[in-house]
N, C-alpha and C positions, 0 to 999 in steps of 0.2 A: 493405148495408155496415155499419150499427150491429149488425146480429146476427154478422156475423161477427167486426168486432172484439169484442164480448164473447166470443165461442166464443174467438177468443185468449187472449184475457185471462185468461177460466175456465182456457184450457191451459196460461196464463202459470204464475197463482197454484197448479194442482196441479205445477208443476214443482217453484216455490220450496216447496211443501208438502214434496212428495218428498223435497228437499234437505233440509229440517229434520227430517222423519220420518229420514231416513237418520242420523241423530247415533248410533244406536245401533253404526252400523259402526265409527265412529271407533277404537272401542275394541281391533277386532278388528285395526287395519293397524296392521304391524311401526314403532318408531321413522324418523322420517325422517331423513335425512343433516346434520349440522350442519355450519357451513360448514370445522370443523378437517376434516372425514372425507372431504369430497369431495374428487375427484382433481382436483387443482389444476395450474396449473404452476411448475416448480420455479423457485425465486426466489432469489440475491444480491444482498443488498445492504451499503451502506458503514457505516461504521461510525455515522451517524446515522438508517441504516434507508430509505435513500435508495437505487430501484433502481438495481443494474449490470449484471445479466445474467439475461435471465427461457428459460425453456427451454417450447417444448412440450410438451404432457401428448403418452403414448405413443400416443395415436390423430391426431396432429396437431393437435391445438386448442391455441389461447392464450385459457387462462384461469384469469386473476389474480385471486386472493381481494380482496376490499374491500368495505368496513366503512362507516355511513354515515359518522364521521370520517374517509375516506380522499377526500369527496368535496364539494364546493361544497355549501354552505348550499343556495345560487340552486337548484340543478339538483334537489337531494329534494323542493324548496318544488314547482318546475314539473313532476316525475315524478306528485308525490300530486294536486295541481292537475289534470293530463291525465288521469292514468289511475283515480283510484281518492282523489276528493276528502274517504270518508269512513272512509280508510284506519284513521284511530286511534281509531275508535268502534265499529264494526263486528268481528265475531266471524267474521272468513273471508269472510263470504258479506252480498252486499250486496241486502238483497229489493228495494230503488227501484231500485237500479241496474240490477236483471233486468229488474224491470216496464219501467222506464224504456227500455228495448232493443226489450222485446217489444214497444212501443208503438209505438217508431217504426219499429220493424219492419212492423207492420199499414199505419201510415200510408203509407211510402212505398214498400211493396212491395220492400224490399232491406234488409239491415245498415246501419243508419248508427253506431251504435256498437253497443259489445260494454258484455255485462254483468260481463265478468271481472273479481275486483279484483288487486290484486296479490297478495296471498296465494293465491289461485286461481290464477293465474300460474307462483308457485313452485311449488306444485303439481303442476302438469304439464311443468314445467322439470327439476324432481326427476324424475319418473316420465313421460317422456316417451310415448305410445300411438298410433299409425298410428291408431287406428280412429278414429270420430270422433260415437258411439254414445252412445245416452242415458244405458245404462250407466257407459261410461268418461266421462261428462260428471257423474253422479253420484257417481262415487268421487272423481274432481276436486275436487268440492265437501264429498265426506265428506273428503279429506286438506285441504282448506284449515281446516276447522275444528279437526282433531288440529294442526297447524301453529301455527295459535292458541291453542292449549292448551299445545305446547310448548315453542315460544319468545316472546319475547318481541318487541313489534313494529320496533324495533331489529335486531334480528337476522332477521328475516325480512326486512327491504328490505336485511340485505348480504346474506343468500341472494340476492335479486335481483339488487341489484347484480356478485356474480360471475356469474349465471348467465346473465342476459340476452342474446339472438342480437342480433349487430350486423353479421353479413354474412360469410360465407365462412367463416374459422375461427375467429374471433375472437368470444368469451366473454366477456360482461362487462363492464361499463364502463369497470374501470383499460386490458384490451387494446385498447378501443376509442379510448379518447383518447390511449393511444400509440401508436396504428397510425395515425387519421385526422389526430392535433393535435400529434404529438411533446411530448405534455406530462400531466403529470399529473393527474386530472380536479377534485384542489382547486384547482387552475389554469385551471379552464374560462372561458370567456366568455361572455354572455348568450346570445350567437351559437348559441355550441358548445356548452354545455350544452342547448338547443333540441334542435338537431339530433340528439344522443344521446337524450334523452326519445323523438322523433319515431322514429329507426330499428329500436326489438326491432318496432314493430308487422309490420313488416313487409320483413325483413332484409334476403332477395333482392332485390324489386325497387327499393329507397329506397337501398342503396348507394353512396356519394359517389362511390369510384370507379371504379364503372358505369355511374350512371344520375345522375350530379349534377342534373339538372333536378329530377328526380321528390324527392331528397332535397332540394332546397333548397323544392319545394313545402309538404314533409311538416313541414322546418322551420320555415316563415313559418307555417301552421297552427297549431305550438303557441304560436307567438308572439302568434300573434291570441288565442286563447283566453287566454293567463294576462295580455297586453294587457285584455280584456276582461272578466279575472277580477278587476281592482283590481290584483295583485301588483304588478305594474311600469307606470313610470310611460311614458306613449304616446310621447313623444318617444324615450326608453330602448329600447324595443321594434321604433322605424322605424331609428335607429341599426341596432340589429342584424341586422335584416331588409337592412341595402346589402351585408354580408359574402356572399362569396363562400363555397360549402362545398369543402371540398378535394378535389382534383380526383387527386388519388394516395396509396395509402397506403402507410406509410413504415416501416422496418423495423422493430425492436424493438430496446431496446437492448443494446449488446453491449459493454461498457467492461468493462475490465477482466477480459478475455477467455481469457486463460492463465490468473489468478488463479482466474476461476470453474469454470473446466474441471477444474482442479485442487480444489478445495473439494469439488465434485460429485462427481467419482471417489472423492475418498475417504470420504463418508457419500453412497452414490446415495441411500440411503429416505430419507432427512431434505430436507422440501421449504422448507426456508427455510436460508440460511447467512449470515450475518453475519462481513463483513469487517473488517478495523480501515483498509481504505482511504477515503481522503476524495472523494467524487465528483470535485468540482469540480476538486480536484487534479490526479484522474487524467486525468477531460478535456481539464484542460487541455496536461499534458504526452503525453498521446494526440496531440493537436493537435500540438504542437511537433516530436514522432519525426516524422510524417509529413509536416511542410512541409519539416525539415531532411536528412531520406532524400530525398526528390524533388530537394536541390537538390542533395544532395552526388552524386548519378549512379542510375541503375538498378537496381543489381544492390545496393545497400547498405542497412543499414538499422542503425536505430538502438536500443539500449533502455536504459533508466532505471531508477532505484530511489530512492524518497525515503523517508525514517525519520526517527520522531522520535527525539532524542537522549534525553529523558530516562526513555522506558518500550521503547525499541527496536521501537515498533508502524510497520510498512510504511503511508505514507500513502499512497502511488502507487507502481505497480506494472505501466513498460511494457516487456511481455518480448519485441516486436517491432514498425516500426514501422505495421506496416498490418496484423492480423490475416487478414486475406480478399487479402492479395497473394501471389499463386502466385511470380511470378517472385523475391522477395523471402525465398520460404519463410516468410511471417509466420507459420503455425501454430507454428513452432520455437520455446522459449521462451530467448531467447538472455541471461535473467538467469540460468539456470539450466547455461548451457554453459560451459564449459572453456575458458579462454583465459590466454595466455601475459601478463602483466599489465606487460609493461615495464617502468619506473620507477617505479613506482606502490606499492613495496613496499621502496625506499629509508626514507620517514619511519620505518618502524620498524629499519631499521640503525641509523640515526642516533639515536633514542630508546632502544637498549639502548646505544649508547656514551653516553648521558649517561646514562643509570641508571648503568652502572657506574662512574664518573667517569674514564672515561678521556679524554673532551671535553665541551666548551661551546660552545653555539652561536659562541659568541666563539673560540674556540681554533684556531688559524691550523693548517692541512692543506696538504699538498702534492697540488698535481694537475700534474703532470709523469710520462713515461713510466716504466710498469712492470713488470716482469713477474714473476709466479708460476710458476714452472717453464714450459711451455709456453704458457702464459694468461696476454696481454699487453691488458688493458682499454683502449679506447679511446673519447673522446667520439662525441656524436654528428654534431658537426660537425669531428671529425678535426683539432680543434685544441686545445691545452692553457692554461691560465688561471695555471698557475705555483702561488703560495704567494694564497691565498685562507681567509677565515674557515670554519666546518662552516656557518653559516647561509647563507652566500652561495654555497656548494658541494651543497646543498639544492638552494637556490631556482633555479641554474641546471642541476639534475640531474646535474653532472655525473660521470662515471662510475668515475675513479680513485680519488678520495677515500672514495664508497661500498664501491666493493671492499674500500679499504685498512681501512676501519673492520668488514667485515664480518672481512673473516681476523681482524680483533681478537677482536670478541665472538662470533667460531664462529658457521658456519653450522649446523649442531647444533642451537644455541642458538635462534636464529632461529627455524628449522621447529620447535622444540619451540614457541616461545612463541607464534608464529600458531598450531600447533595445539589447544595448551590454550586459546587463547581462542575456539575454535570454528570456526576457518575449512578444511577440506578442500583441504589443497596434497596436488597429483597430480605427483610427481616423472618426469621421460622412467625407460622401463623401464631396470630393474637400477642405477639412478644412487644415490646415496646425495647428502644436500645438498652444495651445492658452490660459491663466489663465485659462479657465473654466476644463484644465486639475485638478486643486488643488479639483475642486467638484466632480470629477467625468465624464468627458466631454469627454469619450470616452468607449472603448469597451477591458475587459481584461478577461482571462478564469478564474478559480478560481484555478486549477492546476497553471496558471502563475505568479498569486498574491500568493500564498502560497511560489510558490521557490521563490521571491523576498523578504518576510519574512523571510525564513532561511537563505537568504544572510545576514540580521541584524543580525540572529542568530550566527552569526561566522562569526562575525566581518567583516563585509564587502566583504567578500568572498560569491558569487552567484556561486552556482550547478547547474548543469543539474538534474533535476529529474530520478531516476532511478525506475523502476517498474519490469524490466524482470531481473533473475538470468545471468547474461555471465562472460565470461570468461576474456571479455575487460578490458583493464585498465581504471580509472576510467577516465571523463575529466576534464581537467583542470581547476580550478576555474578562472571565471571572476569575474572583478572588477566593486562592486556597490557604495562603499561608503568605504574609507579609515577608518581603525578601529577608531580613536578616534571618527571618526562622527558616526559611525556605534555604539560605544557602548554606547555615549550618546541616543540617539533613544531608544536603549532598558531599560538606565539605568529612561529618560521620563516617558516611556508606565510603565513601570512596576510600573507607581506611580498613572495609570488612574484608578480613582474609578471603583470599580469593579458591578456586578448588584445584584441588592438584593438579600440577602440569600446566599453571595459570599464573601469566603476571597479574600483582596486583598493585593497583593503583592506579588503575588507566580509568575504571568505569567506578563510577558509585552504584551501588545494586543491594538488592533486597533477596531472601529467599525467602520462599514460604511452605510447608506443608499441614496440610488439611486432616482436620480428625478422620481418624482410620485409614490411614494413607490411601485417601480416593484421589487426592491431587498435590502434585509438585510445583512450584512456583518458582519464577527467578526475571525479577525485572527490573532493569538497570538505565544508567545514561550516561553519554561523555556530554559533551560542550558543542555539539551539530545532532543527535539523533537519541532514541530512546529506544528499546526494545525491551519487550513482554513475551516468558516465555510459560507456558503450560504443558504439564505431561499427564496423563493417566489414561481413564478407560473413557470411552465415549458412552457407556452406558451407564457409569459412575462409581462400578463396581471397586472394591477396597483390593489396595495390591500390596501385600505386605512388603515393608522391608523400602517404599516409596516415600522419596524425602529431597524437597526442594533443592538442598544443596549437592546431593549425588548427583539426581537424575536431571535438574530443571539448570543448575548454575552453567556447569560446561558447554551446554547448546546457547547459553546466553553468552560467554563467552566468544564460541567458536560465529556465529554469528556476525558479533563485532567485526570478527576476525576477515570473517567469508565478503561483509558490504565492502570491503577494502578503504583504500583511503587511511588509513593508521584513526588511530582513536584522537579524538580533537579536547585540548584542553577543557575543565572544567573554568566558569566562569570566576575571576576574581572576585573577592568578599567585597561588597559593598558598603558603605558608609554606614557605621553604627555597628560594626561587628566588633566582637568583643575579644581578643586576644589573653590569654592568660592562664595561671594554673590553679589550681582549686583551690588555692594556699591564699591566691591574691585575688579573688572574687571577694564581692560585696558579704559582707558577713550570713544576709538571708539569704543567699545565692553557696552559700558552699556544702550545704547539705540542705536534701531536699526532704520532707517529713510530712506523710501523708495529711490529706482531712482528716481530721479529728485526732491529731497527734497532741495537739493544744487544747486538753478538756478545760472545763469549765468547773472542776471541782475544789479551786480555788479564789470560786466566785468574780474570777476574770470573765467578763463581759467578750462575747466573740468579736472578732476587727470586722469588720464591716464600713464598705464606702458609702455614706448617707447622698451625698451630691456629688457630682451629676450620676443619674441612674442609668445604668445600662442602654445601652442602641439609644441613648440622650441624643437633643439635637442641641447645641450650645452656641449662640450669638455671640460674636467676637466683639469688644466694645474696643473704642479706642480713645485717646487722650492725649493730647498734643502729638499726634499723629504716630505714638504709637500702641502695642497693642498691651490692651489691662491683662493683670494675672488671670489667667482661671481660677477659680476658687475649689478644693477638694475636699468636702465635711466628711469626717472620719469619725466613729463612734468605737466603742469597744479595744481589744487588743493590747499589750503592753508594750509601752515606751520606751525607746527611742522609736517613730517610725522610718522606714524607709521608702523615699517613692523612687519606681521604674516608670519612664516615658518610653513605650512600645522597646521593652525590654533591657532598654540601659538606664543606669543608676542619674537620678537627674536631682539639682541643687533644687528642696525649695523652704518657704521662708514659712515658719511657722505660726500662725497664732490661735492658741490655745488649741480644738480640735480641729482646725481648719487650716489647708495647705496650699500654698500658693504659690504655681508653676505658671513661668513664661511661655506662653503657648509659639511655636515655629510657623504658624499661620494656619489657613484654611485646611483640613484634609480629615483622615480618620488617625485617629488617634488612643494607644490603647496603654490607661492607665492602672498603674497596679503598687499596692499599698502592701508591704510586710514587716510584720511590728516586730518585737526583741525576741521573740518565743519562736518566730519562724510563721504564724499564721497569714495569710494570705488573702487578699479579694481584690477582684479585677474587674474593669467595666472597659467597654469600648464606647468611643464618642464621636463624634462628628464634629469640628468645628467650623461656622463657617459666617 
């Protein structure tokens, strides 16, 4: 027995001989793979770098790069502890730890442990070999020492760490503690970091959720050894030994599921993408679509958009409310579909009638029958409100007053200024714009009505929506609605009764529903954030009894609620806003009276502004250093007139048809002329 263990031994020491004669090879094998080159799987995440969506490499595996910073202190302490104690001293190749094998190899006639270290490991994780040859047992050992030479030991345990087998398809430690623990592995637990130590040894048959005995044996093992190595304290160690190991493994995460699908398509090579969405956010309004689709019926479903206001970045982003629901079509991305936006597109009627001054939230409207040639608007509940303020004809959406104000400021106008602010209206074919825009009478995404809400949100200033992290500068904001018009609108909404079981007054918001109840609307904003919400069929089908403020306002609500943080003040009025009661408005501003309420059948000549003409570009003169009147030729109309400078009452000096305002310097500027009858015309100008 003593001669044959020597005859070991001698065979031991000429192996590790071998291995260190072999240092010459080193030089000859190609670089090894660093962990940027390996074929990884492709990864999303939020805008803190927190995963949302990880894909399979193209052979089916999941495996997530990671870094020792991506991982528990505890668990590299108990990786180098089990496997390879004298990891950060050693050059590749551990000669006690060989001997140490062979030895108990002879003694007890079987493997009790291995001499591998972990860079031996990577090794053959890199360059995987069927054969199992003294050969290929020598190149092993000549690439763990090249391995040591070319990275550093840091980086060769995250090589390990992504490459490591932990059962089926699953690479790696980050996929292993999302599949086995649904959590990230700097999140592990004495428990579960054991157990992941325990399972590369032996992937197949130690698998939790196959063989949970065998792995909770393999686990209580490393527990004993680093138990008995000092590291952890005994009590600490029987604790974790009572946890159960998990007995199923759990998908991988999928948040923010349109978003990444789309990121992906458009850079496939690039294996990492960074969102500007907030996890937590998205989770949690993920959660929300899909408890409030379940209640509101089958076949419906719900999606979301939240933005910040003040850089237009997408913080959540749900574009249907079950991804994986066949019946629901959840693949459809329904922030990105076409829908008829109902009232939801009134706030900016009423915001270009205050730009232009032709009203004030204050300024009493008729909502009484009307009609436009063959086009007679009627409420939604088929009854009339009479003589009401523009804020209180807002807030209860109703439908005359919007029209009457739109024939004022042209529908023209309208579709130009939502489209210069970026939003995509999809007109019914050969229509040119029309009133039936104030109902709803065309086609808008729910992403495009959402950024035309954050343009209220900040004052008239319309973003671009931002979704993907670069490095671009941001662009520039267009112009929706001049701030005072803009912050009346939110200072309006933020008084529309809110829905049951709802404070009100925290958010300014809108609802809206679509001819034949195909869609619900409800999109609002504090003073940090905006959110957009849509409910109906993804096939577009009509759902009776569907209506923005039942089914669409309370998810807009509970939302608010869900991103946490309390609701952030709406901004202060800024300079030029007009305070007061209808009583003490400017005489043309207390009632407002449609186009053509001032006929001509008293051979009054229509008011019209002769100079300067509309989108004018106007040279400022000066004269002893200050600046000359503008001059305003007015023609038609009955006397007295009154001029509005971008919507406030402003002093000027008459002579005979021509009016003469102090201009406040270079900029745009929108003037508006209303004679004693109420009639009306407005130009906008440039001064410069």
């Amino acid at each position: 027995m003593k001669l044959g263990r020597i005859i070991l031994c001698v065979a031991g020491a000429a192996v590790i001989a071998a291995a260190l004669g072999s240092v010459w090879w080193v030089r000859s094998l190609p670089p090894a793979s660093t962990l940027a080159e390996l074929d990884v799987s492709t990864q999303v995440v939020d805008r803190n770098g927190h995963l949302l969506r990880a894909y399979a490499t193209p052979d089916g595996r999941w495996r997530l790069p990671a870094t020792v910073e991506d991982v528990d202190p505890r668990f590299v302490d108990m990786l180098l502890a089990y496997e390879d104690r004298r990891f950060r001293d050693h050059a590749g190749v551990d000669p006690l730890a060989m001997a140490r094998a062979a030895w108990q190899w002879v003694g007890n006639g079987r493997v009790i442990s291995g001499g591998s270290t972990v860079t031996m490991q990577v090794a053959r994780l890199l360059e995987p070999r069927p054969d199992r040859t003294v050969l290929a047992k020598l190149r092993q050992l000549a690439r763990a020492i090249a391995l040591e030479r070319q990275f550093s030991k840091n980086e060769i345990l995250s090589l390990y760490l992504t490459l490591a087998p932990y059962g089926g398809n699953l690479e790696g430690v980050r996929a292993a503690s999302l599949a086995y623990f649904g959590k990230e592995p700097k999140k592990l637990s004495l428990s579960e970091a054991a157990l992941l130590v325990a399972l590369p040894q032996s992937p197949g048959s130690r698998r939790p959720d196959r063989a949970a005995e065998a792995a909770q044996r393999a686990r209580d093992r490393v527990l004993d050894r680093i138990a008995a190595s000092g590291k952890m304290p005994p009590d600490e160690v029987a604790y974790a030994k009572r946890d159960l190991v998990p007995g199923v493994r759990r998908a991988m995460p999928t948040l923010a599921p349109h978003a990444s699908d789309q990121a992906v398509a458009a850079a496939p090579k690039l294996k990492l993408h960074r969102l500007t969405i907030n996890v937590a956010f998205q989770k949690s309004l993920e959660d929300l679509a899909r408890e409030r689709a379940r209640a509101l019926g089958p076949d419906l479903s719900v999606a979301i958009v939240a933005v910040d206001n003040a850089t237009g970045e997408v913080l959540a982003r749900v574009a249907s409310s079950d991804y994986f629901d066949v019946r629901r079509q959840g693949q459809v991305d329904l922030t990105d579909a076409l829908r008829s936006p109902g009232s939801t597109l009134k706030p900016f009627i009423y915001g270009l009638a205050f730009e232009d001054g032709i009203a004030h939230p204050e300024t009493m409207i008729e909502d009484r029958p009307v009609r436009y040639g063959a086009y007679a608007p009627e409420n939604f509940d088929q009854t009339f409100q009479g003589t009401v303020t523009a804020r209180r004809a807002l807030q209860l959406s109703l439908n005359v007053p919007a029209v009457s104000l739109l024939d004022s400021v042209g529908a023209n106008r309208l579709n130009a200024r939502l489209t210069q602010a970026g939003a995509s209206l999809v007109l019914p074919k050969g229509e040119a714009p029309g009133l039936a825009m104030a109902l709803g009478g065309l086609g808008i995404k729910l992403s495009d009505l959402t950024m035309l809400y954050v343009g209220l949100a900040r004052g008239g200033d319309a973003v671009p929506l931002v979704e993907r992290v670069t490095k671009a500068e941001p662009a520039a904001p267009r112009r929706l609605l001049d701030h005072v018009a803009a912050w009346y609108i939110g200072n309006v909404l933020s008084g529309t009764p809110p829905p049951e079981n709802a404070a009100g007054g925290r958010i300014a918001y809108k609802t809206g529903t679509s001819y034949g109840f195909r869609d619900a609307w409800s999109v609002g904003f504090d003073g940090k954030r905006t959110i957009g919400v849509w409910v109906g069929r993804a096939d577009g089908a009509p759902v009776p009894g569907l209506i923005g403020r039942a089914a669409a306002a309370p998810i807009l609500f509970d939302a608010f609620a869900r991103m946490g943080q309390g609701t952030a003040p709406l901004p202060v009025a800024p300079k030029g806003a007009l305070f007061t009661s209808s009583s003490k408005l400017p005489l043309p501003l207390r009632h407002f009276r449609p186009n053509g309420a001032v006929a001509s059948d008293n051979g009054v000549t229509p008011l019209r502004i002769m100079y300067p003409p509309n989108n004018a570009r106007v040279e400022l003169a000066t004269f002893d250093g200050k600046l000359d009147p503008l001059a305003l030729k007015v023609s038609g109309g009955v006397e007295p007139l009154t001029l509005l400078v971008n919507g406030l009452p402003a002093t000027a000096r008459a002579e005979r048809r021509t009016l003469l305002v102090d201009p406040d310097g270079p900029g745009f500027v929108r003037l508006t002329v209303i004679d004693a009858k109420g009639a009306v015309d407005s130009v906008m100008v440039r001064l410069q």
